[in-house]
C-alpha positions in Angstrom: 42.4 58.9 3.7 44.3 61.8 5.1 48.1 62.5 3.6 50.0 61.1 6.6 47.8 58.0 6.1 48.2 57.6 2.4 52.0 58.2 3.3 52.5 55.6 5.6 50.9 52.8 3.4 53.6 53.9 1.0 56.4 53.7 3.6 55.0 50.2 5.1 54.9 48.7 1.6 58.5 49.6 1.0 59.6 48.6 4.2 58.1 45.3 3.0 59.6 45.6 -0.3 62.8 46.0 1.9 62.4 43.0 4.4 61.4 40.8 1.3 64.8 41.4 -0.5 67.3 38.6 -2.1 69.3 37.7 1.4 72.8 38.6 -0.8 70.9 41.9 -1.6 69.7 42.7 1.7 73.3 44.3 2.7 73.7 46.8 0.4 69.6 47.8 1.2 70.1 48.2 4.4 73.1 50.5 3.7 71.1 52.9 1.7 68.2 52.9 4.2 70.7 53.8 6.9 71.8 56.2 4.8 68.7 58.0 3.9 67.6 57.8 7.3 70.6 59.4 8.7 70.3 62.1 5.8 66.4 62.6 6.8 67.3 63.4 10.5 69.9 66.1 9.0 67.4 67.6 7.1 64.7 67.6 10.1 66.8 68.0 13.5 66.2 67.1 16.6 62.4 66.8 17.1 59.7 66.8 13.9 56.2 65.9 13.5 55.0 63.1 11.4 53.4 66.4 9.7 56.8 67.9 8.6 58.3 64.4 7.5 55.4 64.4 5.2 55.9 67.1 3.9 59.7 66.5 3.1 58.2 63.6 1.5 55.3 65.3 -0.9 58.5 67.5 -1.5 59.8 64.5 -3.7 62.7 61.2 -2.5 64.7 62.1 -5.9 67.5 62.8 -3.9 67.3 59.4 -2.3 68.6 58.1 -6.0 72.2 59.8 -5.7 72.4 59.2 -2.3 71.9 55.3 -2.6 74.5 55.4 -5.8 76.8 56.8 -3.8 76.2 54.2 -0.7 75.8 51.4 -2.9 77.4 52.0 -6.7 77.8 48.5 -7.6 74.2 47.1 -5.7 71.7 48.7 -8.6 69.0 46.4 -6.6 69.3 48.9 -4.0 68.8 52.4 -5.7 65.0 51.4 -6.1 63.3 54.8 -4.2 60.1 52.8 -3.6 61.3 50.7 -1.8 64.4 52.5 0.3 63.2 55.9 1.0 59.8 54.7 1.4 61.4 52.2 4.2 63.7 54.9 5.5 60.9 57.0 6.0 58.9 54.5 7.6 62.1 53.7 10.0 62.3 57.4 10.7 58.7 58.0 11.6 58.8 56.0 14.4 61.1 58.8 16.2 58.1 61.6 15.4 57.0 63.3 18.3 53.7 62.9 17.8 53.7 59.3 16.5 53.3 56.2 18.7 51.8 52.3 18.1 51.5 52.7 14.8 49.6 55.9 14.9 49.3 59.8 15.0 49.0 60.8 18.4 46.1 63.5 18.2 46.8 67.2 20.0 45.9 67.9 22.9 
């Protein structure tokens, strides 16, 4: 299993994590995914390979933590990393330009 592969297992199991979520919890989730994901396509631009967003992500989601504090400082449900930057990055890799179905589009 190749990085980007091992990655998106991660990502899909939070986004799970995510989508299985207490309904009154689910709120202040979604908040801090939305937030990381508007955060990740600061920190990438415009267009990005799934290549460089897993590399932001072997690069460590410990910012995620202060960044879902801030979103959500009385939801401590929803500061978990596993489950909201691994969803936000699962959310965001969908907009890779390489990325389509479910899949790394291979070059060329």
């Amino acid at each position: 299993m190749d990085r980007f592969e091992a990655a998106l297992q991660q990502w899909r199991e939070g986004e799970r994590r995510a989508a299985g979520a207490n309904p009154d919890e689910r709120p202040a989730v979604d908040a801090v995914i939305d937030a990381v994901v508007a955060q990740l396509r600061r920190r990438l631009g415009g267009a990005f390979t799934v290549d460089e967003l897993v590399d932001l992500y072997d690069q460590g989601t410990g910012w995620t933590l202060d960044l879902a504090v801030s979103v959500a400082p009385g939801a401590p449900w929803a500061w978990d990393q596993r489950t909201v930057a691994d969803a936000a990055f699962h959310r965001y890799v969908r907009e890779a330009t390489d990325y389509a179905g479910g899949r790394r589009l291979s070059a060329g």
